[in-house]
N, C-alpha and C positions, 0 to 999 in steps of 0.2 A: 698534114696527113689525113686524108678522110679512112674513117674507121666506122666499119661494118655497125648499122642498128640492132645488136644481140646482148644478152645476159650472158655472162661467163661466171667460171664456177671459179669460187676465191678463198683463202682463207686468209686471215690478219698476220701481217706478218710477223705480231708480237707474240703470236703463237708460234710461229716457228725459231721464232728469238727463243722462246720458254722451251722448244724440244732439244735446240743448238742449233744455232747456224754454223756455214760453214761456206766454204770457196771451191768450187770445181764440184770433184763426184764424191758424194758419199754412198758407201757401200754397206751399211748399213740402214736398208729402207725400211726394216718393219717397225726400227725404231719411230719412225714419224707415219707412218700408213693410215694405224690404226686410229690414231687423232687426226688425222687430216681427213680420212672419211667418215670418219663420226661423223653422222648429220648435224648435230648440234656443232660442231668445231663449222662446217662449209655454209657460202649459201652463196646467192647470185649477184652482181653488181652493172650495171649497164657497161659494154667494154670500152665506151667510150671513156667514163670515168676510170673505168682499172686501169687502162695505158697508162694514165697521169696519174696514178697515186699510189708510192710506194709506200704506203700502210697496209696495203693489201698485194697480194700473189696470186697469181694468175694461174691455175694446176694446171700442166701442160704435160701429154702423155706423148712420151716421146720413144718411138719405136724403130728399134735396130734392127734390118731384116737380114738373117744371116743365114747362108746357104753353104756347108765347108768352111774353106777359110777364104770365103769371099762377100763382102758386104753390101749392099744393097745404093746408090751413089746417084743422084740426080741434082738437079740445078733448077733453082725457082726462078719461074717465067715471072715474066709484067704481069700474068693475072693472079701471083699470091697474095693472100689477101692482108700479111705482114709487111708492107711498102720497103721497111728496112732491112729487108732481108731479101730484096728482088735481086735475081744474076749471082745469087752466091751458092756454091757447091753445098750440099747435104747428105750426111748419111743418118736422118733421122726424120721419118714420117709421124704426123702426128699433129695436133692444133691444140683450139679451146675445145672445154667441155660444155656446150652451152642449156638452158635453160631445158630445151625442150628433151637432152638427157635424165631429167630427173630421176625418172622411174628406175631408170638403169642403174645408175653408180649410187646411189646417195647410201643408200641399206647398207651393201653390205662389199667385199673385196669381189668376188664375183660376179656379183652383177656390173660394178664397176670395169672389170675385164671386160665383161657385153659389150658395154660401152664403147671401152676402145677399138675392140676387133670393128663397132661398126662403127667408129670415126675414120680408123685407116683403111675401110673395106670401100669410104665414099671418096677416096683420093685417090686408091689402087686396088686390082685385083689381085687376088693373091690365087692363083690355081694349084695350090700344094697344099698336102700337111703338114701342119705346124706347130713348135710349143711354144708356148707365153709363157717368161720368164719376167718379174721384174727384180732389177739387179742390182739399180743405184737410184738415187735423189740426184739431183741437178742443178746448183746454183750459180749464178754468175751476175753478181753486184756491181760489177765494174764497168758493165754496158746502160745503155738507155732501156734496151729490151729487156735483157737478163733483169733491173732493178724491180720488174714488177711480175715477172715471171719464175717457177717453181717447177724443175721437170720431174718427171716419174719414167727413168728407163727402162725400157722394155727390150726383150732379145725374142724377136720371132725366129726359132731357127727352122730354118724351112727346111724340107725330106728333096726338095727340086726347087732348080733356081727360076720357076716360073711365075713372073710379074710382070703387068702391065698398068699404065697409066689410067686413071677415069678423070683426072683434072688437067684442063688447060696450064696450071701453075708448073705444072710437072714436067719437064725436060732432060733429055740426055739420060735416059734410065737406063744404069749396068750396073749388072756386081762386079767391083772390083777389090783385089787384094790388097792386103794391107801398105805393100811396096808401093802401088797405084794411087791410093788413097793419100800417103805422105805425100806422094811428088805433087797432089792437089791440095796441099796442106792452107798454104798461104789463101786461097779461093774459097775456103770454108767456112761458113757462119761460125762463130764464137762456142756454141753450145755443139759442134759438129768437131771443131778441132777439139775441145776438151775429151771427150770421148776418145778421136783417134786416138790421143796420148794414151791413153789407159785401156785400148780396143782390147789388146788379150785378156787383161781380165775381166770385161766384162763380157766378152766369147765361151769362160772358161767353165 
């Protein structure tokens, strides 16, 4: 797998041992927020090293765009830059955090949000108003991916279902409902069906 020459933003994963781990979504994030964006707790690791080394977690902000009760739903092309997750359905935008965000996230929960709006603002337009809500933690040990990664849920819920694409990786873009969404169940990345399961309350 050739993997991007960039720093990502990581924390030890024995810190997230010491806050609890756990499997699937917790819904309880502010229990872990506040030590994961302590500066002191985060810092950068080249990603070629983070993919192979489960001592560390990869922050990965991973955001729901939700419009009514219809979610936001695309499929990654050959040019996303996660190889193991090309052609499989998503209802979660969102990457690494890399080096050149420092300024942004590291201070404080705020400026951290900056961050995010401009990681998902460089993959997709968003032409609504919208609130950022984060709603859940994210883990999934059971995969190759998941073992080094850490998400932070996000619920854009948008005032209009107005989005479009700004990245080649991005394909097949629609909200669909939650009925839609199951019947795509099996085609969904690992971290995409976990959510469906639990989509209302994290809607709610």
């Amino acid at each position: 797998m050739s993997t991007p020459n960039e720093n990502v933003l990581v924390v030890r994963r024995s810190l997230f041992d010491q806050l609890g781990s756990f499997h699937g979504l917790n819904f309880e994030p502010r229990k872990y927020l506040d030590a994961i964006l302590s500066r002191g707790n985060n810092f950068f690791l080249s990603r070629k090293q983070a993919e192979s080394d489960p001592g560390h977690k990869q922050i990965i902000p991973y955001v729901l765009l939700a419009c009514g009760n219809k979610v936001l739903h695309y499929v990654r092309g050959k040019k996303a830059g996660e190889q193991r997750l090309v052609a499989k359905g998503s209802i979660g935008i969102g990457g690494h955090m890399n080096e050149g965000d420092e300024s942004l996230f590291a201070l404080d929960e705020a400026a951290y949000r900056a961050g995010v709006e401009r990681e998902v603002g460089e993959e997709i337009k968003i032409d609504s108003a919208f609130e950022d809500r984060i709603v859940a933690l994210l883990n999934d040990d059971t995969t190759e991916v998941g073992r080094v990664h850490l998400g932070i849920v996000h619920v854009f819920k948008l005032r209009e279902p107005n989005v479009e694409k700004r990245e080649a990786m991005i394909t097949n873009l629609a909200f669909l409902d939650q009925e839609e969404l199951i019947a795509r169940r099996e085609a969904l990345e690992t971290w995409s069906q976990i959510c469906l399961d639990s989509l209302e309350r994290l809607l709610a």
